[in-house]
FIDO-801360 format. One line per 10 residues: their letters; for each residue x, y negated, z of N, C-alpha, C. Coordinates in steps of 0.1 Angstrom, whole numbers, plus 5000, padded with zeros to 4 digits. Each point is the difference from the previous one (the first is absolute). Layout:
BEGIN
A	X,Y,Z,X,Y,Z,X,Y,Z | ... $
***
This chain:
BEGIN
XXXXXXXXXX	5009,5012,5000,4991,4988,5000,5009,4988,5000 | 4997,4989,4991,5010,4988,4997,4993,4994,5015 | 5016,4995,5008,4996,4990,5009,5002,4987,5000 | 4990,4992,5004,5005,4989,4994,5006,4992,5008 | 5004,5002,5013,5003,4990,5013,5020,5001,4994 | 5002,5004,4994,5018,4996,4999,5000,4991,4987 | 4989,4998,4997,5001,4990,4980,4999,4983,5009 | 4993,4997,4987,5004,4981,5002,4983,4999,5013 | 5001,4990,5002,4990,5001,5017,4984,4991,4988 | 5004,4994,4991,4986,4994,4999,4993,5013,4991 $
XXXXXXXXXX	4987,4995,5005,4989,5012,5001,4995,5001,4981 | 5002,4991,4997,5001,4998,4983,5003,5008,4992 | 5019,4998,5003,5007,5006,4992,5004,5017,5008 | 4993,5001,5009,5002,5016,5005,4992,5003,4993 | 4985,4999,4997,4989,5001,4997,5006,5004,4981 | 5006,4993,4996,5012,5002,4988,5002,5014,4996 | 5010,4995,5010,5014,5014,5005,4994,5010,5000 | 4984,5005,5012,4992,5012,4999,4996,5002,4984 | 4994,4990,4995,4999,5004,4982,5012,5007,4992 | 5009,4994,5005,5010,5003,4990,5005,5013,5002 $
XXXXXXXXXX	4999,5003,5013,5009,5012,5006,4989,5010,4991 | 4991,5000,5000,4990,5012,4993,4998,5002,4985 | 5005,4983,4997,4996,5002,4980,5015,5003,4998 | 5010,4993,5004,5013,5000,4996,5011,5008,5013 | 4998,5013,4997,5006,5007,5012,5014,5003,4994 | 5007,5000,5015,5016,4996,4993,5005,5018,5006 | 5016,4999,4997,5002,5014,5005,5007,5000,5010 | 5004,4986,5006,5007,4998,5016,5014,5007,4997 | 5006,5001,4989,5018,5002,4999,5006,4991,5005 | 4990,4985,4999,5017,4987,4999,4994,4996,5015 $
XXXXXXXXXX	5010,5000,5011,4996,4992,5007,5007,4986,4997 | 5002,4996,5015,5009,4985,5004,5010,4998,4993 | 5010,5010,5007,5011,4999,4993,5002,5001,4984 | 4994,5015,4996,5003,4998,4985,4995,4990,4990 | 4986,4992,5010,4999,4990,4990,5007,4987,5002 | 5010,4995,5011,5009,4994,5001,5011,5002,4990 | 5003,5014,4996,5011,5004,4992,4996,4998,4985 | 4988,5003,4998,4998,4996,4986,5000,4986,4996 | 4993,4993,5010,5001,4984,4999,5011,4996,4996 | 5015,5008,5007,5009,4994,5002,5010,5003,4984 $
XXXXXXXXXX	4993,5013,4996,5010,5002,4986,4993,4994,4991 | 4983,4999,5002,4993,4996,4989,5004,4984,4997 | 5002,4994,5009,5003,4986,5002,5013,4998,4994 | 5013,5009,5004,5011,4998,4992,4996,5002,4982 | 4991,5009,5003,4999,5000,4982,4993,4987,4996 | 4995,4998,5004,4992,4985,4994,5007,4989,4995 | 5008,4998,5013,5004,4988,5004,5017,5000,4992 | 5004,5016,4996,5008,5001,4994,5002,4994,4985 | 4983,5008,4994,4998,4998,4986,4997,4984,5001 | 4994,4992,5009,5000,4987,5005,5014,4991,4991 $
XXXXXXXXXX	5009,5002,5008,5012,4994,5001,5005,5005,4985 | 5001,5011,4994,5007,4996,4983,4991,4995,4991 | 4986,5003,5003,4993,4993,4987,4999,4988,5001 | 5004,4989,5012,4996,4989,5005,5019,4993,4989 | 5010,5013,5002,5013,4992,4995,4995,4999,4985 | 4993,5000,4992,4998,5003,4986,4994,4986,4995 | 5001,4996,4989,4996,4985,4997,4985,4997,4992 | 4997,5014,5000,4983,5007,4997,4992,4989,5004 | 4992,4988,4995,4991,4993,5006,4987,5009,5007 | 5005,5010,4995,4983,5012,5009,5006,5006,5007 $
XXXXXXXXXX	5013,4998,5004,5007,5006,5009,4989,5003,5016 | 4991,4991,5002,4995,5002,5018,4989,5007,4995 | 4994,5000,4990,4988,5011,5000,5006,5010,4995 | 5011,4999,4997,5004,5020,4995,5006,5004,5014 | 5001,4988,5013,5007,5006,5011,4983,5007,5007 | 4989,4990,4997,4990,5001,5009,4998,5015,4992 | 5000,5005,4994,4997,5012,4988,5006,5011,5006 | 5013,4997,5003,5011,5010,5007,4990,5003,5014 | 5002,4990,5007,4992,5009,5010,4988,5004,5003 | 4991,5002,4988,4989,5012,5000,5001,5014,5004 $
XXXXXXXXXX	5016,5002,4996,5001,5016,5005,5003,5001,5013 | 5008,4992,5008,5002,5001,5014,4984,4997,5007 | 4998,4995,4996,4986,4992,5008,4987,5008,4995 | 4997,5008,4990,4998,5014,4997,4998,5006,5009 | 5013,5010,5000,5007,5011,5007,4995,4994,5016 | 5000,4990,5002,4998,5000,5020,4987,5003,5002 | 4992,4989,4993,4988,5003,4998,4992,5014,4998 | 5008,5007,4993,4993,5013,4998,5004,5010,5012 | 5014,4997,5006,5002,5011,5007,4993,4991,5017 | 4997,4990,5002,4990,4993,5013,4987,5008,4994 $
XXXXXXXXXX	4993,5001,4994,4985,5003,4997,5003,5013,4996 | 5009,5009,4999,4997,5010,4997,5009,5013,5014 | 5009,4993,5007,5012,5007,5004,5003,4997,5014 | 4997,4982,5003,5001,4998,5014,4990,5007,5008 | 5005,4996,5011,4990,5006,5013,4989,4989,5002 | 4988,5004,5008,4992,4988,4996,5003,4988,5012 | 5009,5006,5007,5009,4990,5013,5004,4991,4993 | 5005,5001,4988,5010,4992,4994,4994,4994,4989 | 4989,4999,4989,4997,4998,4990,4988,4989,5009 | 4994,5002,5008,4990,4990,5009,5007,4991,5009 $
XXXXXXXXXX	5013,5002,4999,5004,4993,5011,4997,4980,4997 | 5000,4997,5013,5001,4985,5000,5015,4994,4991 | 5010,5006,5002,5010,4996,4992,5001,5000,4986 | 4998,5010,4994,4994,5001,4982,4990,4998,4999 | 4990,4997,5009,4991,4988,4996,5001,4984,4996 | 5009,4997,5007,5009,4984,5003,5008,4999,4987 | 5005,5015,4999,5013,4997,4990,4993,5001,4981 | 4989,5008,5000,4989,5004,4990,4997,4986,4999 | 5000,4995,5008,4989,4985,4997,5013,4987,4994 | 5010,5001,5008,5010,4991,4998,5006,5003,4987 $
XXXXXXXXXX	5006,5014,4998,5002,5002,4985,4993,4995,4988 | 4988,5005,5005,4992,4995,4991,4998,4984,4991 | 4997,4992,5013,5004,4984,4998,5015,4998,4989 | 5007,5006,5009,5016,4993,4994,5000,5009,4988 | 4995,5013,4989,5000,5002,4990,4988,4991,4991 | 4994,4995,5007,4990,4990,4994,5011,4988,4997 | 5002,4991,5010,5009,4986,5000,5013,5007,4991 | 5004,5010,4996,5009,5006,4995,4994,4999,4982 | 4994,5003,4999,4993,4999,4985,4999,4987,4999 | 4991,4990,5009,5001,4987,4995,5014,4993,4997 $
XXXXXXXXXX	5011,5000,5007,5012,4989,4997,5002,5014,4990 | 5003,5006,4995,5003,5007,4991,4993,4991,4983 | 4986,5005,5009,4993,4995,4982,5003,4981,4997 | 4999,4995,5015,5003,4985,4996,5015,4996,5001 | 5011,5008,4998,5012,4997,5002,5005,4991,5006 | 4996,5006,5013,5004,4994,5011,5017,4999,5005 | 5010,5000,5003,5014,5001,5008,5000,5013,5000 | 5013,5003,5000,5004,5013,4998,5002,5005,5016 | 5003,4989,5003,5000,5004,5017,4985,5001,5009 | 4989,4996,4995,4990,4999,5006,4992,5018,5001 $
XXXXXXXXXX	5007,5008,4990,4992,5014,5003,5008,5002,5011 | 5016,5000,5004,5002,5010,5012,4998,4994,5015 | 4994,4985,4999,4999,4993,5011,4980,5007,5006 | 4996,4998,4983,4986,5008,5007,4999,5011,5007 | 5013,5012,4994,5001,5010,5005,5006,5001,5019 | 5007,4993,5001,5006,4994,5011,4990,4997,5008 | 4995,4993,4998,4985,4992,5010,4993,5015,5000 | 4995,5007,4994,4992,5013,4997,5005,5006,5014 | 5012,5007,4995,5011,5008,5010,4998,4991,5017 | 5001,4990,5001,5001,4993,5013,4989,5002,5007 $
XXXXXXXXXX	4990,4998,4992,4984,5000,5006,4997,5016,5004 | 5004,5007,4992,4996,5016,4999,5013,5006,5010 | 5008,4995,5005,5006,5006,5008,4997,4989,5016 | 4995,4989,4998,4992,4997,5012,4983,5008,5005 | 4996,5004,4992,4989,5008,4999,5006,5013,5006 | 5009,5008,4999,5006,5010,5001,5004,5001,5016 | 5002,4988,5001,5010,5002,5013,4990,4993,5008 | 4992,4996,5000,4983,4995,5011,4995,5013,4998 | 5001,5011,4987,4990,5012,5007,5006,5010,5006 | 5012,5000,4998,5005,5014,5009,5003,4990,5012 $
XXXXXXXXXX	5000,4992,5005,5003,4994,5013,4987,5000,5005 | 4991,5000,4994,4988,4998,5005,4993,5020,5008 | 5008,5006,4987,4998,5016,5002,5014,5008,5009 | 5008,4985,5006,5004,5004,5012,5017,5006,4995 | 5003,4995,4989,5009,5009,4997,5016,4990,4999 | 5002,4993,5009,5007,4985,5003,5013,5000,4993 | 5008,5012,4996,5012,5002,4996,4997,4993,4984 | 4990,5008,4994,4999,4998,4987,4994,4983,5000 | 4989,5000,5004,4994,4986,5002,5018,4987,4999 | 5008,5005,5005,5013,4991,5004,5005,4997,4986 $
XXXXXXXXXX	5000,5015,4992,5010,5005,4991,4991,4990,4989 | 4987,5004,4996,4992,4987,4990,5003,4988,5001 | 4999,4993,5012,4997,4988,5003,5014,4998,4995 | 5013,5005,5004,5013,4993,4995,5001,5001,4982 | 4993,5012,5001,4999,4998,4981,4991,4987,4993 | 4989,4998,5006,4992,4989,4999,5007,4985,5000 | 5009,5000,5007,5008,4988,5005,5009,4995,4991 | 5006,5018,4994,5010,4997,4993,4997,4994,4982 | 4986,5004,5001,4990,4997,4986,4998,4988,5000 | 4998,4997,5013,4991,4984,5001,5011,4991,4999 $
XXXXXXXXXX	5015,5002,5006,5012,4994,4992,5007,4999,4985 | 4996,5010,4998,5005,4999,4985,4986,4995,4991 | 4989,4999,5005,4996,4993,4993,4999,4985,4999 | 5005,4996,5010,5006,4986,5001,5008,4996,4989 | 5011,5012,5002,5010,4997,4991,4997,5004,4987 | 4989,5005,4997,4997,5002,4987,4993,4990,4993 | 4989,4993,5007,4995,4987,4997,5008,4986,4995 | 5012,4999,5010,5012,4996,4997,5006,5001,4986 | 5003,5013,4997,5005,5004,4985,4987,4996,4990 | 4992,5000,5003,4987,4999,4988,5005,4982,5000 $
XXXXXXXXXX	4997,4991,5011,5005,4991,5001,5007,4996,4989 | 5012,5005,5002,5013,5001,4991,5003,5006,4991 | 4991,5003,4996,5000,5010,4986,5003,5012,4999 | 5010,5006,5012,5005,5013,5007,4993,5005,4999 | 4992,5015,4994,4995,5011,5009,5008,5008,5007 | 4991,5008,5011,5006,5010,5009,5003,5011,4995 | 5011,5009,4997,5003,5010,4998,4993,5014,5001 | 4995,5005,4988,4992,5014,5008,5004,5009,5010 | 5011,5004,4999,5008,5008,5009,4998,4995,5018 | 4998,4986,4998,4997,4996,5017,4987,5003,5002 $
XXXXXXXXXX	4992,4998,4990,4982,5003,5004,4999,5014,4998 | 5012,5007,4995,4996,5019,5002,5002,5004,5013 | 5013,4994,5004,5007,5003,5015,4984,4998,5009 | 4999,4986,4999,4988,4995,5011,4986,5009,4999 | 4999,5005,4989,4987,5005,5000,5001,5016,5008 | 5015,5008,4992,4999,5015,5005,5007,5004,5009 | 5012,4989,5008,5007,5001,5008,4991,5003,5011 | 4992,4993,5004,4990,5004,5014,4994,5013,4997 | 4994,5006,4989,4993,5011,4993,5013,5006,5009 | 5008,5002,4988,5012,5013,5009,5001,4997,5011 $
XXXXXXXXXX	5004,4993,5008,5002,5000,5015,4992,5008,5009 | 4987,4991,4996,4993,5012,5006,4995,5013,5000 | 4999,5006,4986,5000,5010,4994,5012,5014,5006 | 5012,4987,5001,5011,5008,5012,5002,4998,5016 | 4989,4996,5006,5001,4997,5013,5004,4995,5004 | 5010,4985,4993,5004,4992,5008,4992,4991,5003 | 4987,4998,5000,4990,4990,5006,4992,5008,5012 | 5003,5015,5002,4993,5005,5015,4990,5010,4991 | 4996,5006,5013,4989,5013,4997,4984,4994,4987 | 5004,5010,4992,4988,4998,4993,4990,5012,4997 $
XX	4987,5003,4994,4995,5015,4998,5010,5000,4990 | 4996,5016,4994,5009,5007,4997,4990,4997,4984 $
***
């Protein structure tokens, strides 16, 4: 029997979650961890293919990047709704981070289509990252879990800095380097995925 007292608390979206658990039943292989691990390779792939199509002087160079990441963004998608546990696919945190992605692939399309700064996509991604790992670290602190709650919040901090300095480069014509917005995005993924942020489910 799906319970619903460990999912997100408003009576709404549990009310959701019970639907979903019955039309779209998953097969509970991936927990915590392994979907921290996929995040963390799926993300190097992105943000990989990110960084060479962006060196190329392709004026369609950002929609063949936004293009590139259908398959990573895909692949999570299918293995959360088909693979996670429903601890983890309901949770308050990929709920936060589903919603935030969301936005920042939207504002991602726009400066794209109106050719906006070249620095302005990984500053949105930045802001994204900051917010979604402040969300992160209020719910496991909230679910008591203080080690990790510590380990977000410093990732959050360290997002909310560099996007200063990325605003700065747009400023100045500079954009921010992809390689720093890959670090920032999947460096916390791995960490905690390896236990250096404290006990997590399994």
């Amino acid at each position: 029997m799906f319970d619903r007292r460990g999912f997100v608390p408003t009576p709404v979206i549990a009310d959701v979650a019970t639907l979903l658990h019955h039309d779209l039943p998953t097969t509970g292989r991936v927990g915590e961890t392994g979907l921290l691990r996929l995040g963390t390779g799926l993300g190097l792939v992105g943000w990989t293919g990110t960084a060479v199509i962006e060196r190329t002087t392709d004026p369609s160079a950002g929609l063949v990047a936004l293009a590139w990441w259908v398959l990573p963004v895909t692949a999570m998608l299918f293995v959360i709704g088909r693979h996670a546990v429903d601890a983890v696919r309901f949770s308050v945190p990929l709920l936060g981070w589903g919603l935030l992605n969301g936005t920042a692939t939207t504002a991602t399309l726009w400066a794209v289509t109106v050719g906006a700064s070249p620095g302005a996509v990984p500053v949105v991604w930045l802001v994204d990252f900051a917010l979604g790992y402040t969300w992160t670290a209020i719910a496991v602190g909230r679910a008591g879990r203080w080690g990790r709650a510590r380990g977000y919040a410093a990732a959050a901090f360290s997002c909310a800095v560099a996007v200063g300095v990325g605003v700065t480069g747009v400023v100045d014509g500079v954009a921010l380097s992809y390689p720093v917005v890959a670090t920032l995005h999947v460096g916390p993924l791995a960490l905690d995925a390896g236990g250096v942020f404290g006990a997590r489910r399994t």
